[in-house]
N, C-alpha and C positions, 0 to 999 in steps of 0.2 A: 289470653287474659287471666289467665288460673295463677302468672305468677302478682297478682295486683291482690295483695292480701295483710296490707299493712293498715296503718292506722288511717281513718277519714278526715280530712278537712273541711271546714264548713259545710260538712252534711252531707259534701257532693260528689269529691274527688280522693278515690282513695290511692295512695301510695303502694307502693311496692314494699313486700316482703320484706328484702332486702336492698337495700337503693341504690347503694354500688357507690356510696362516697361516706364520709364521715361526719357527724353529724354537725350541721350546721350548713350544710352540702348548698351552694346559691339557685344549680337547676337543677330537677328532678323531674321525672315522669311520673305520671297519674295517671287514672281512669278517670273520665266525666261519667258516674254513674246514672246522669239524665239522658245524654245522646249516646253511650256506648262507644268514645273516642277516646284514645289516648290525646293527652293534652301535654303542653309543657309548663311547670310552674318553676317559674321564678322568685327566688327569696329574698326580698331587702331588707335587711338589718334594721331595724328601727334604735339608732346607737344613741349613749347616754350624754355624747357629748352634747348634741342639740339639747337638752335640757333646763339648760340655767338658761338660754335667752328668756323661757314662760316659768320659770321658775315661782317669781315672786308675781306675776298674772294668774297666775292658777287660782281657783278659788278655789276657798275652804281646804291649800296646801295637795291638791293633786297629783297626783305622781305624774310624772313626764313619759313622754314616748318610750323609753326604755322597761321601763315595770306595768304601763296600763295593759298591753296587751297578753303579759306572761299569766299560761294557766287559766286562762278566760275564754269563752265560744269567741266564733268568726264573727265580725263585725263588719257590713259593710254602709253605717253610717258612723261614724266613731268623733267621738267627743273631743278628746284632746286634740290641741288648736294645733300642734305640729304634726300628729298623726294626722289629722282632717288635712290639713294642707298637701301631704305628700299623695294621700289618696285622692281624693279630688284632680290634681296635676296628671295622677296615672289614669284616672276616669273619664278625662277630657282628652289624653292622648288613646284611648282607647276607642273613641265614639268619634276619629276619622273616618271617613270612608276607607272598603277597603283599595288594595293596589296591587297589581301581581308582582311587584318586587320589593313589597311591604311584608313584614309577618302581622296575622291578624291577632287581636288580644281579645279575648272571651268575657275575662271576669277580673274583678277586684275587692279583694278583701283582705282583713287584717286578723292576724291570729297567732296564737305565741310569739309573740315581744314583736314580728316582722310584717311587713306588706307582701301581700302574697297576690302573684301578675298571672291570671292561668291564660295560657295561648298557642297557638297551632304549634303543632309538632311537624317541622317538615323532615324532609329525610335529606341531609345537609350535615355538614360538619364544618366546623367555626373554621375561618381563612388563617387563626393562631394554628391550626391541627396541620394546613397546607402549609405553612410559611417553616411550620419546623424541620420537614422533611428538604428545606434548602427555599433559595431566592427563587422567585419568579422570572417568567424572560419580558422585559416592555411591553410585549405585544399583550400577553397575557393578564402582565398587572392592569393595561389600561383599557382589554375586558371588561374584566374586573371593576375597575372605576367608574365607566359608561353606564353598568350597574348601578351601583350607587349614585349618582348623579343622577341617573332619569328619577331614582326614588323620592330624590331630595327635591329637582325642581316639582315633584306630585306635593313635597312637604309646605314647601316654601313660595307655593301658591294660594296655600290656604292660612298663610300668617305664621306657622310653625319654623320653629329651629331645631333640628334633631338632638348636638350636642353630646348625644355618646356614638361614636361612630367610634370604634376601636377593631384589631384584628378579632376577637370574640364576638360581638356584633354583625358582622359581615358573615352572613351564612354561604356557603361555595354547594349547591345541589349537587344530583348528580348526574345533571343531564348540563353540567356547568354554568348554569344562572347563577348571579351574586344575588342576595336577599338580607339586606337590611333589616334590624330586628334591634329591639333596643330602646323604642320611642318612649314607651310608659316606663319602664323603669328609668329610664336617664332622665325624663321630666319629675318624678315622684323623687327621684336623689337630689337633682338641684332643685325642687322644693325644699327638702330638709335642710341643705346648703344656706337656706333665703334667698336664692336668686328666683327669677323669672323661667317657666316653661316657653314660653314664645319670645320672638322678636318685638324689640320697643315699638319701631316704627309700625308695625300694623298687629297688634296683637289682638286676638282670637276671641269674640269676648265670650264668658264661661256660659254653658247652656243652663237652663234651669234645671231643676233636681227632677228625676223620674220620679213616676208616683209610686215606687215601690219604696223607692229612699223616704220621699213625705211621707207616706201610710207609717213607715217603721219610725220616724221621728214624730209621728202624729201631729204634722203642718198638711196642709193642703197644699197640693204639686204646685210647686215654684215660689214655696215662699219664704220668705228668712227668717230664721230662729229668731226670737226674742232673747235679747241679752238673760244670762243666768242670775239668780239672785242673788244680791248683791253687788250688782254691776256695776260699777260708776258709770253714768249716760256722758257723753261728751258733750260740751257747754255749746249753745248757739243751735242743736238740734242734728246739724248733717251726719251725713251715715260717716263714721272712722274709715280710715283706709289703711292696709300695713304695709309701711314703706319700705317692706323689701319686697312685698309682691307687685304692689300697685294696684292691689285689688280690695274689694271690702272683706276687712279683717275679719277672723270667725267669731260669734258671738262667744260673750263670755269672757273676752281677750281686752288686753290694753297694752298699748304698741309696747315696743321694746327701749326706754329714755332712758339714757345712765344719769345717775343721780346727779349731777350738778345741773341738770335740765332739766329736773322731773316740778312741774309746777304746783303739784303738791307736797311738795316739800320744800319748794324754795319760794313760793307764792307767784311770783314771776321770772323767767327764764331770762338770765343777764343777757349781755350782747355778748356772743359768739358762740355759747353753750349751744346754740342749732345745730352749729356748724361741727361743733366738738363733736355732738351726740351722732349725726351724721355718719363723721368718719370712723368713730367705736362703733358703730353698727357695720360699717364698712371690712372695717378689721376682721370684726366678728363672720363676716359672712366669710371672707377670704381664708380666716384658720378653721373653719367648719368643712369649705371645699378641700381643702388639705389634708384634711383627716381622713375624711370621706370618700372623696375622685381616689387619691393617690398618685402615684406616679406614674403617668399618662401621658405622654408627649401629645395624643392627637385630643385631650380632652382642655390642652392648656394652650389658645391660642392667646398672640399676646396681648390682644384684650382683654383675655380672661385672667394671665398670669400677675399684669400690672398692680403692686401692691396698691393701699388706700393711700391717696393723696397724693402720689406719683405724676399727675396729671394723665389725661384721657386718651386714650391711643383708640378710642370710637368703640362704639355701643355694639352689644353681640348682636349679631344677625345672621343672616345667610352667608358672610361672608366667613364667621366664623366654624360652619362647616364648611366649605372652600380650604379653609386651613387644614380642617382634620383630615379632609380629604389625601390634602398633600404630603401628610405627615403617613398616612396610611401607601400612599403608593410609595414615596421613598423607604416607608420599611418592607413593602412587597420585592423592589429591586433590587435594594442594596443588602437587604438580610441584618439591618439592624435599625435603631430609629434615626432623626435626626439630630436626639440632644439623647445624654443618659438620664435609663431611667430607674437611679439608685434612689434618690431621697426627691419626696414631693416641691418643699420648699427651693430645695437646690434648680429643680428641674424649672421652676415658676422662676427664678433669678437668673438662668441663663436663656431662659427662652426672651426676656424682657432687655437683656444685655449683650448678647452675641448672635450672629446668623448662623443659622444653622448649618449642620456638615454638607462639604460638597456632593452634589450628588453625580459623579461622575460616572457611576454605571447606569444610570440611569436611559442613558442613549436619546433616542427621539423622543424620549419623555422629559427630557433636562429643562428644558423650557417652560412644559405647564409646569412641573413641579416647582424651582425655583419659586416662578411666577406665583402662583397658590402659598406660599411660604412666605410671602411678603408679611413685612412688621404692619401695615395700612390696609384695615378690609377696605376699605374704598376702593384700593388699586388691584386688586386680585380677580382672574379675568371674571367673564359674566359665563354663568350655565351654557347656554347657547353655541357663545363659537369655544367654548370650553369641553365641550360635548361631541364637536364637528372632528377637534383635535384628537380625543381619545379614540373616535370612530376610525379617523385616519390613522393611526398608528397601528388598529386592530389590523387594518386591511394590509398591511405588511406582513404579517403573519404566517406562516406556512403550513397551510388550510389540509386536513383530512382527503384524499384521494376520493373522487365523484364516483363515488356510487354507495357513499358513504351516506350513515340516517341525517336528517339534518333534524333540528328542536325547534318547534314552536312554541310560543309562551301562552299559557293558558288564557282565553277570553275573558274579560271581565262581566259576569252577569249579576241583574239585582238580586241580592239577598236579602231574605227574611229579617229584620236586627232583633227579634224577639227568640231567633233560635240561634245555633253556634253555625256558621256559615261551611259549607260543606264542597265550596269552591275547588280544593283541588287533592279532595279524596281521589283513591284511587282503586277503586272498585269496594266491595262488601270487607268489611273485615272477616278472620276467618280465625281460627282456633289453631292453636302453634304446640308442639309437641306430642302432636299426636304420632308422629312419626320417630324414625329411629335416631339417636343422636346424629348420626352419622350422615343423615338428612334422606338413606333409601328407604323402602317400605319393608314395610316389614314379610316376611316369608307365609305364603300360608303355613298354617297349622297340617300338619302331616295327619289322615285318617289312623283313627286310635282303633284296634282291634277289636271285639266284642263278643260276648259268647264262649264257645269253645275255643280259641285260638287266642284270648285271652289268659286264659285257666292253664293253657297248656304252656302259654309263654310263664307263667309264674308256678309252675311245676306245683298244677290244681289246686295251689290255694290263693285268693286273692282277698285281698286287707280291707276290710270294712269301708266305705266314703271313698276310696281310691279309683280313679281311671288307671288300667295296667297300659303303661304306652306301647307305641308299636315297636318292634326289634328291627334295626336298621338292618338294610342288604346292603352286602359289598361292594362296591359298585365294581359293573363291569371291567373288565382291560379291553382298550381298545384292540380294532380288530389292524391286522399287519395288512396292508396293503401289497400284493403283489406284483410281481414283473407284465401282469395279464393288463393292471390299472395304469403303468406306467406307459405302455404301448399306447392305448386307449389316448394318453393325454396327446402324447406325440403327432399321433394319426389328426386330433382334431388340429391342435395349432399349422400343422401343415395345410390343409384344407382353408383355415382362414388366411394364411400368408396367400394361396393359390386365388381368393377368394378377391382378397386385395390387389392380387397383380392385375386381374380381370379387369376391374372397375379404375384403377388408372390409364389403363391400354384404352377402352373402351373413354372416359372424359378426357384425352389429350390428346388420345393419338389423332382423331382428327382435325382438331385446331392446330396442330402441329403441320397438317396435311395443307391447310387453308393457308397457313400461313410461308409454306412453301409454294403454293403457288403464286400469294402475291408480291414474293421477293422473284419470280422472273416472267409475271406480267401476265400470265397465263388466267382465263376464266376456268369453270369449272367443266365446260367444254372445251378442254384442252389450248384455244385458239387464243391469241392473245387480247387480252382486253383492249377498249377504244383508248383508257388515258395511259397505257403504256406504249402504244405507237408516236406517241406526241412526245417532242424533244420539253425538257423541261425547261430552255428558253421562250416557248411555242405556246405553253400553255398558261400563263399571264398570271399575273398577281391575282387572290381571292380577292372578291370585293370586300366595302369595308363594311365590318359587322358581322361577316358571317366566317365564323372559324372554324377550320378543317376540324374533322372526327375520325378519330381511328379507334380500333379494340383490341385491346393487346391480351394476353392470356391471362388466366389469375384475377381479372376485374369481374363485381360483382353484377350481378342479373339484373338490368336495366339501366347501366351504368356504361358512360361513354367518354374518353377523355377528347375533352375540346384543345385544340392547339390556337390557342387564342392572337388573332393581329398584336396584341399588346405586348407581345413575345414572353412567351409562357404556355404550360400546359396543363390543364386540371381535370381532374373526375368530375360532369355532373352528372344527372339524371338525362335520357335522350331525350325527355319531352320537355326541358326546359328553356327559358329563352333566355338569351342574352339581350342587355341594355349596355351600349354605348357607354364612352367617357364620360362620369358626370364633371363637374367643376373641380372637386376634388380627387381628381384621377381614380378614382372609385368606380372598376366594373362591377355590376350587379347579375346574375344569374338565378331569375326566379320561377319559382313552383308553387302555387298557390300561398300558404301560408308559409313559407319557408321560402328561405332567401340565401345566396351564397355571393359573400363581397370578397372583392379579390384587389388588393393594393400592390402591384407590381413597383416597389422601390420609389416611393415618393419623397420620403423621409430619409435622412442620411444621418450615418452614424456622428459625423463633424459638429451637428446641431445640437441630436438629442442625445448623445451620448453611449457606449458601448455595451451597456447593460439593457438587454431589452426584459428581464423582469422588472427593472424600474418604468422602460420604457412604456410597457404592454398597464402597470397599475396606474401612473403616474400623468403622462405625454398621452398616449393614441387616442389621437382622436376619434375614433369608431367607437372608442368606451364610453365618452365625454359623458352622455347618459347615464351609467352607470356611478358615475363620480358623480356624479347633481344628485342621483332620487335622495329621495329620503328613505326606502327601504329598500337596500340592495344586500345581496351575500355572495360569496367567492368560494371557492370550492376547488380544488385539483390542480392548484398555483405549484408547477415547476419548471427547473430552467436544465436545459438538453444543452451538452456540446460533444457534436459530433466531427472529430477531427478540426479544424479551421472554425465550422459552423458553429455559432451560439444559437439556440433558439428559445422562448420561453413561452408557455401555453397556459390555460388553465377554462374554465365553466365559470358564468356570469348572469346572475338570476336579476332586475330588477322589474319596478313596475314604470309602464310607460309613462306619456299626457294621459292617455284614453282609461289609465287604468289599468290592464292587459298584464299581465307577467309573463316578462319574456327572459329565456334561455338563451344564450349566445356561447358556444364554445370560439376562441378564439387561438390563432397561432401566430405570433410575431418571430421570426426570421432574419439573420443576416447575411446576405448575401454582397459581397463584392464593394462594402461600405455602406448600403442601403438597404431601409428595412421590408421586407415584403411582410405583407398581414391576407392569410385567410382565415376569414372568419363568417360563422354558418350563425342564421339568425332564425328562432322559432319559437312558436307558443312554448310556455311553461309544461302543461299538458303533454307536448309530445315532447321532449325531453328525448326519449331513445333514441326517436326519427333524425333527431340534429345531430345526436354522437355520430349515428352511422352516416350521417349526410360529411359529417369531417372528416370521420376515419378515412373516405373514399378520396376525401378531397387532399387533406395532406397528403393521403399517403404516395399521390398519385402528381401533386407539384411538381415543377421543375420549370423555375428559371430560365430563358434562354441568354 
């Protein structure tokens, strides 16, 4: 923290020394010098174009959002009708609950000339930082996307529209979570804009003012300012509304009429000046977004691009993140956007006039994307099987090898809202630089001489205030190693060769002994056994269900391979049982909690096709559960061909009906045109017990 030694903000949050951008910089790190957090602030421009819509509202000629706040303390109740507007929009996105694929926002205030957003610092780096270093592959952008869509149906269940979703906005962890970030600043920009922070259709209505904002306004908590002096009251009594927000205007304020419908100058407003004034206010809002958004393919869906009077291509809502959505995966994929994004007005004129670029790398993603990219939010899919989509495309993916860490996402617990929420620290902060650049530690200090052997190192006179250091010894040369230590090494490696030969003579050589006597029939009392006197027409078919056992060398300790009536051969446990044919030709082989299913060739290649990694994610039905939960994950997905043979395997966590998370390694198989499947089924919990219950069983297969 010793490098946070720059100027303070509102009292609270002091910057860094040096900040590592130029000034004017949008994000910067801070210290919260109340909870001892680094935080992240974000800067919005409080720009002079918004200006002249309150120009001639102001009373007593006020200066507009560009000059109020230059060179003046932190304000977080503020005057000016357009500052109030964007703060407020950022204070109401801010007092969501939180969400773990949400970034959380701390505070809001205004201070030189900008809106200043302080909020978690996670350890993350923008998806623009990943997108540079090259495209994404499908599988990964629609990670990614499932990401942001969970965050959004959390938005757009409480009445919210996000509306800045851009490659900056999308945080990438590093445990690979996407995180959403953006909300209060993107609502406080299109406040300045005059558009709306929320969806028409169900908009959010604004909370009353905390009593810390009343106290500093000197109103009592939750009440509205009284118009400033001099106010014109509006005639008939009702509260004003400003019909760019839809909300009650801020005191002090009178809407925005262009003069040929201002009824104080004209006495009464001719017929169609409403309508005039309307679409100049419309205009206006539209070259304000302009100015301000920029050229932003996913911030310009085209509801939003459609100039004024163009006619209505439907009202922003959730569908118009659905757009940005889509405009953000086809730039994950394809490595550029869908429309160019050289000039703001250009990019609003072709998004309103042309469909956007093909997205043909896009692969299994072509379809939502397209989809999502529709000119009609009404027709763009819904969250839901929108979500189902992205999910399926992850599970394509070519999953980490099992034994690999898997990520869980942090719990959502109640927080304090009177403190900075401390949800997903990560242990104590700690003191940085105390070590050596280089990150080792640093060396003890070497014992300093003292006394005589001092004096004498300095040829008996030593300097006033001075420690005389200690005089370095040579170091030694190593010592040569003789012909005596080379014998020595020799003698031992021969000894453990002798050592080895013992203990293989000693574990084979009598199974080796066993197993010659039961290749000519013989017991262990030399005489021939009862079932080798018997001709092998003499000695009859096994009854049914009960499958011969033999133990051949190299199998592990308590392990027995079954040669199954089904024609087949497998490793189980000796104490296990067998279960008969069920309906779907599914033998079972079970041990308490642990199960082992064996599909002897039910399925043929002619149906489901040659690829059994499609088959094994897609088709098998032993997974079907898997494919239904709602909380499943894959792990160790690869596909083997050995000579002729294809085969594809991999690990399958989901939870059952009952709740229970279950482990499944499974192996699909071609054999002879049809697919065999062994697959080991077990608690979560034992996980080892099922690798090793496969290991035995693949390894140990064999067809007949």
């Amino acid at each position: 923290m010793e490098r946070y030694a720059g100027r303070m903000l509102a009292e609270r949050y002091r910057l860094p020394l040096r900040p590592g951008g130029a000034d004017g910089a949008t994000v910067l790190r801070a210290l919260d010098t109340y909870s001892a957090q680094e935080v992240l602030l974000r800067r919005l421009p409080l720009p002079e174009v918004v200006e002249a819509e309150f120009a001639d509202a102001a009373p007593g000629g006020r200066s507009g959002p560009g000059r109020a706040g230059a060179g003046q303390e932190a304000a977080r109740d503020p005057r000016d009708p357009v500052v109030r507007r964007a703060f407020l929009a950022a204070t109401r996105a801010a007092e969501l609950p939180d969400h773990p694929l949400l970034d959380q926002v701390f505070d809001v205030f205004v201070a030189d000339g900008a809106l200043w957003i302080a909020g978690e610092l996670i350890a993350a780096r923008p998806l623009a930082a990943l997108l540079a270093e090259g495209p994404l592959a499908p599988q990964r952008a629609a990670e990614i996307g499932a990401d942001v869509l969970t965050a959004l149906r959390a938005l757009h269940a409480r009445g919210w529209v996000h509306r800045n979703i851009t490659d900056r906005t999308v945080l990438i962890c590093d445990d690979g979570r996407a995180v959403l970030s953006g909300l209060a600043a993107g609502a406080a920009q299109e406040a300045l804009c005059g558009t709306e922070a929320m969806p028409l259709a169900a908009p959010v209505p604004a909370p009353a003012r905390g009593p810390e904002v009343a106290e500093a306004a000197g109103e009592p908590d939750g009440a509205v300012p009284e118009p400033a002096a001099g106010a014109a009251a509006e005639p008939g009594g009702p509260a004003r509304t400003d019909p760019l927000l839809k909300v009650p205007a801020p005191a002090g304020t009178t809407p925005a009429i262009p003069a040929p419908a201002d009824p104080a100058r004209t006495g009464s407003a001719p017929a169609g000046a409403v309508p005039a004034g309307a679409g100049l206010v419309a205009g206006r809002v539209r070259e304000m977004r302009l100015a301000l958004v920029g050229p932003v393919v996913e911030r310009w869906a085209p509801e939003q691009a459609a100039p004024a009077g163009a006619g209505s291509r439907g009202a922003v809502g959730p569908g118009t993140d659905l757009w940005a959505l889509g405009a953000l995966l086809f730039r994950c994929v394809q490595g550029h956007p869908p429309y160019p994004e050289e000039d703001a007005a250009e990019l609003a004129r072709m998004v309103c006039a042309y469909r956007p670029a093909p997205a043909g790398a896009c692969g299994p993603l072509r379809p939502a994307v397209e989809a999502l990219l529709g000119p009609d939010p009404a027709a763009r899919p819904a969250v839901g099987p929108l979500l189902a989509v992205l999910r399926g495309v992850t599970r394509g993916a070519t999953e980490p090898e099992r034994d690999s860490g898997l990520v869980t996402l942090p719990a959502r617990g109640a927080a304090d809202p009177r403190r900075l929420p401390e949800v997903r620290r990560r242990g104590e902060l700690v003191r940085k630089g105390r070590q050596g650049r280089g990150g080792a530690a640093r060396p003890a200090p070497e014992p300093k001489p003292s006394g005589r052997k001092a004096r004498a190192a300095l040829g008996g006179h030593e300097p006033p205030g001075l420690a005389a250091p200690a005089p370095r010894r040579a170091p030694k040369p190593p010592r040569a190693r003789g012909p005596r230590h080379l014998g020595r090494l020799l003698l031992a490696l021969i000894l453990l060769l002798m050592v080895g030969a013992v203990a293989c003579a000693v574990l084979f050589l009598p199974k080796a002994d066993e197993e010659a006597r039961g290749r000519t029939g013989t017991g262990s009392s030399g005489a021939p056994s009862p079932a080798a006197t018997v001709p092998d027409d003499d000695r009859g078919a096994p009854p049914a269900g009960s499958p011969q056992t033999t133990t051949p060398a190299g199998l592990a300790t308590g392990f027995a391979v079954r040669k199954d009536p089904a024609g087949f051969q497998v490793a189980v446990r000796e104490d296990w049982r067998r279960r008969g044919r069920d309906g779907h030709d599914r033998i079972r082989y079970t041990g308490g909690d642990y199960e082992l299913v064996v599909v002897p060739g039910r399925d043929t290649v002619a149906a489901f096709g040659a690829d059994p990694m499609a088959y094994q994610q897609d088709k098998e039905p032993e997974l079907a559960a898997y494919r239904a939960a709602s909380w499943a994950s894959a792990s160790g997905l690869r596909r083997m061909d050995v000579g002729r043979t294809a085969m594809a395997e991999g690990g399958f966590s989901w939870k059952d009906g009952s709740g229970r998370e279950v482990y499944v390694r499974n192996l699909a198989m071609i054999h002879q045109g049809r697919y065999h499947l062994v697959q080991v089924i077990g608690p979560r919990s034992g996980s080892r017990t099922v690798d090793r219950l496969y290991d035995q069983a693949t390894g140990s297969y064999r067809p007949n």
